[in-house]
Residue, then its C-alpha position, 0 to 999 in steps of 0.5 A: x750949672x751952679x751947684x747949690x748946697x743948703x743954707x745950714x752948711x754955709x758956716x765957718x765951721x762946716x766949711x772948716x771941716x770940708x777944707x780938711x777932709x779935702x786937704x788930708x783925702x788928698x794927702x792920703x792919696x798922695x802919700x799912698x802913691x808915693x809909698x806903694x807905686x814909687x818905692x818910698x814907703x817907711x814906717x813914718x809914712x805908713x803911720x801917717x797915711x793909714x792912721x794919722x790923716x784917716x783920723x784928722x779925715x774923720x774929724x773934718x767930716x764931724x765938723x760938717x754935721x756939727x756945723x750945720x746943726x749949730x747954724x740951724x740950732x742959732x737961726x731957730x732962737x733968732x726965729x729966722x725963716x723958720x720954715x726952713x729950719x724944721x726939727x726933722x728935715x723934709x727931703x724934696x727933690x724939686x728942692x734944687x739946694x737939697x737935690x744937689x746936697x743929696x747927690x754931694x753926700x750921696x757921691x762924697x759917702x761912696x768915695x769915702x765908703x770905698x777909701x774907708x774900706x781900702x784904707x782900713x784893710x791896708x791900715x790892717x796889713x800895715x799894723x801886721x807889717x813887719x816893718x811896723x812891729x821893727x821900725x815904729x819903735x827904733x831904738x827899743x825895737x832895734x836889738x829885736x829886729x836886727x836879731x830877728x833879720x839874721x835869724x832863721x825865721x826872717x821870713x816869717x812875720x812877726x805877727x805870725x809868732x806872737x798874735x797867730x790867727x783869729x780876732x781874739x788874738x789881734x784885739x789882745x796884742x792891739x790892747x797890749x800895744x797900747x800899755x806898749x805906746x804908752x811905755x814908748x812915750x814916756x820911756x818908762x820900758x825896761x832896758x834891756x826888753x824883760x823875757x819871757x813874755x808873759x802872754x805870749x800865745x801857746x806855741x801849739x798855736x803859733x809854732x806848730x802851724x808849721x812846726x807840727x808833731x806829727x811831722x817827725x824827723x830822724x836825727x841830724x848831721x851838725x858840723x861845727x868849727x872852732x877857733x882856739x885862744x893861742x897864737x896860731x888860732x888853733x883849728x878844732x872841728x867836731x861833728x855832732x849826729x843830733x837825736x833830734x827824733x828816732x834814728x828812723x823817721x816812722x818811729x816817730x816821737x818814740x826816741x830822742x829830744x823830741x820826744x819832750x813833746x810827744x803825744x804819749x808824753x806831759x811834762x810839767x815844770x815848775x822854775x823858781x825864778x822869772x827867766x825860767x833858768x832854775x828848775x827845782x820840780x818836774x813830772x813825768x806822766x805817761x800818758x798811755x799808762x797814766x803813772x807819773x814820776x815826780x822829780x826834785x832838784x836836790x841841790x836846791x830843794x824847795x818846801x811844799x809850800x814854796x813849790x805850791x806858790x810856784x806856777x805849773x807849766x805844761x812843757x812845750x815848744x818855746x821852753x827849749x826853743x826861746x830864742x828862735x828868731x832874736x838870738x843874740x849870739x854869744x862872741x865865741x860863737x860870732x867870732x868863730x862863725x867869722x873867722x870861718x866864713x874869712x870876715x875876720x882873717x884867721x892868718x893875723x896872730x893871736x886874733x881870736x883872743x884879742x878879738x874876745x878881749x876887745x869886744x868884752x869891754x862895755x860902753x855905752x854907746x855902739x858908736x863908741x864901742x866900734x871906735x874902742x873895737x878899731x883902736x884895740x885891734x890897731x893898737x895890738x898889732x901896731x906894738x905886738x906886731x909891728x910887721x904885720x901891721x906894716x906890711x899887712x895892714x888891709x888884714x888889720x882893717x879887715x879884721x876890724x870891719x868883721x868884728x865891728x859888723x858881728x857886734x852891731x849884730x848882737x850887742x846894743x848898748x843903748x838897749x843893755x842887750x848882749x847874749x847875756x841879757x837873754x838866756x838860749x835854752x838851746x844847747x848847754x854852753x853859754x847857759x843851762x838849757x838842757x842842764x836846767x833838769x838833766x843835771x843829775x840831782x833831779x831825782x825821784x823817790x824811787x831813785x830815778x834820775x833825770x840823766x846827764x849823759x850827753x849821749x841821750x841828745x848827741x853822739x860825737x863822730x869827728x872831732x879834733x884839728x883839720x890835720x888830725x881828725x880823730x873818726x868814730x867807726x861805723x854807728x859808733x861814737x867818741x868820748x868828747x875831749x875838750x880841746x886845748x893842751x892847758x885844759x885839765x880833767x876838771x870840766x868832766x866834774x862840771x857844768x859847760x856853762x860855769x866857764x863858758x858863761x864867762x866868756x866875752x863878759 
């Protein structure tokens, strides 16, 4: 049986429109095979199957309409057959051109219904995609993703941390993607990324979705190893009993670090600058007594009127915890953890300090900065230690395999990124952290500190070489000694991060 269509959608323009809904139909359908049945989808091909070719699918659909009303529109001021070219169509089945253009559109729109219906909820899960959010953007996204694929969170998508749950939210973030494409295009985006971010969802509604209050934990065993700048790589461990929450769980939020954010508690801050690193006001409310304590930073103590042109932030989750899943890690930090895990042989001489002095050289390129990484450690070794690299020569290569891989991790030179460029307000080595407020000079009218006693977060119980371990007794602790035999007692009048910050610059 012939198939008959009407006259009005015999044009160029209809069948233009026919031939490129068909032809981007079947591509998508293709595409989609090959990327969910035979394992090659990437973030190109998921652009182009869920949101390129639907919209070039649209547009062939409008040329058909658009066609047929021009072609109807031409025949009626030529004064055609003008029967057949009404205002208004006249549906008629016993018409065989309209009965088989009926079933075509009624047949083509359940097709296209149902591919629409499938194509928007995989274009959805798709713009939700980790692979999206990490790899759309390569090189601006590079450092974020890489960070993010060795951190804690690497199973825990990126929509889940920076949209959260409801409508509101994703139709924000797709506006904000927008600016965000349009930043990509013309490569207007700073470099490195600026933090914090300012419209980041609250963190009591994305973090505490699984990281709820309520869910309290008692303190914590962290055991860490370390290597020393001399020739041997002196080994110093130190075991810290972390006062994450109470010593017992059933206390809840009564004691220890977390207590910041307990229900009895509001803290509100005010940070003089844009990374929130310079903290010259903080309050204290009880929230069961209702009495607060207003605490100013003497050292840097700001007029009435520059404390009210300051933001007033309620203290929560993402003010300590800022870097939980895009940590650039600082080198002390990365070599250490390399040398313990063998990727970097501790046997080689000196290698902790060289490793250090080679990767606080700055270029411009990754690819020039490893290339500059194997020529230090290989020119090092092959003057200093002819011997070694003689007969040893794998440690070497090993040596700079570990170090290349640990910089790849954290450093991005094309981006500007290294941990310096993102402060971790965890801790209190490399940057402020907890010393933004507990330094001592954040005092109240009533004489109130806001103490700087370490013990307030953590207890010393082993510190000191592998073969001669110095051991706290039973639910006691030790006075930190800093290691090293050149180190005198200056850094007890100090913060850590005035040295600390400078390493591996």
């Amino acid at each position: 049986m012939k198939i008959q269509v009407p006259q009005s959608s015999r044009n160029w323009i209809s069948i233009i429109g026919m031939t490129i809904a068909l032809v981007s139909f079947f591509m998508i359908i293709f595409l989609f095979v090959i990327g969910n049945f035979l394992g090659k989808d990437n973030a190109y091909i998921g652009i182009v199957t869920f949101i390129a070719l639907p919209a070039i699918l649209f547009l062939g659909l409008l040329l058909i309409p658009i066609g047929m009303w021009i072609k109807v529109k031409r025949e009626k001021g030529k004064g055609k057959d003008e029967e057949n070219f009404k205002v208004w169509p006249i549906i008629d089945f016993n018409n065989i051109q309209q009965r088989h253009g009926f079933f075509i559109f009624a047949v083509g729109s359940a097709i296209f219904l149902l591919a629409s219906a499938v194509g928007s909820y995989e274009a959805f899960n798709y713009t939700e995609s980790v692979k999206f959010c990490g790899t759309t953007c390569h090189t601006v996204m590079k450092p974020e993703y890489t960070a993010y694929q060795n951190s804690p969170h690497a199973r825990v998508r990126c929509v889940d941390c920076h949209v959260g749950s409801g409508a509101g939210w994703y139709v924000k973030s797709k506006l904000s993607g927008l600016y965000q494409v349009y930043a990509v295009t013309l490569g207007s985006y700073p470099k490195p990324i600026e933090t914090p971010i300012s419209n980041l969802r609250p963190a009591r509604e994305t973090c505490e979705e699984c990281h709820w209050p309520q869910k309290f934990y008692p303190y914590k065993m962290v055991t860490e190893k370390h290597f020393l700048s001399d020739v041997k790589n002196s080994e110093w461990d130190i075991s810290l009993v972390l006062k994450i929450g109470a010593n017992f769980s059933a206390l809840g939020l009564q004691q220890g670090i977390h207590k910041h954010i307990s229900k009895d508690v509001k803290i509100e801050y005010k940070a003089s600058d844009p990374q929130r690193q310079t903290i010259p006001w903080v309050r204290y409310t009880d929230l069961k007594t209702g009495k607060s304590v207003v605490f100013q930073d003497q050292d840097n103590k700001l007029s009435q009127k520059q404390l009210d042109s300051l933001e007033t932030r309620v203290m929560d989750c993402i003010d300590c915890h800022n870097r939980p899943a895009h940590n650039y890690q600082h080198p002390v930090v990365y070599i250490n953890n390399a040398m313990t895990s063998g990727e970097i042989p501790k046997e080689l001489p000196e290698i902790k300090s060289v490793a250090m002095a080679a990767i606080s050289k700055y270029y411009s390129t990754t690819d020039s900065s490893l290339m500059m990484i194997s020529k230090d450690l290989n020119d090092f070794y092959k003057q200093k230690y002819p011997d070694i690299y003689k007969n040893q020569k794998q440690l070497v290569d090993k040596a700079v395999q570990g170090l290349q891989k640990e910089f790849s991790l954290n450093v991005f030179p094309e981006m500007k990124v290294k941990w310096s460029a993102y402060p971790n307000n965890i801790g209190h080595l490399e940057f402020k952290g907890c010393f933004r407020c507990h330094n001592d000079t954040h005092t109240a009218d009533n004489g109130s500190k806001i103490s700087r006693d370490c013990n307030l977060c953590h207890t010393i119980t082993v510190q000191g070489p592998p073969d001669k371990l110095m051991v706290a007794p039973a639910n006691g602790s030790l006075e930190f000694k800093h290691p090293g035999d050149q180190v005198t007692d200056e850094w007890k009048t100090m913060l850590c991060v005035d040295c600390h910050s400078s390493m591996g610059q």
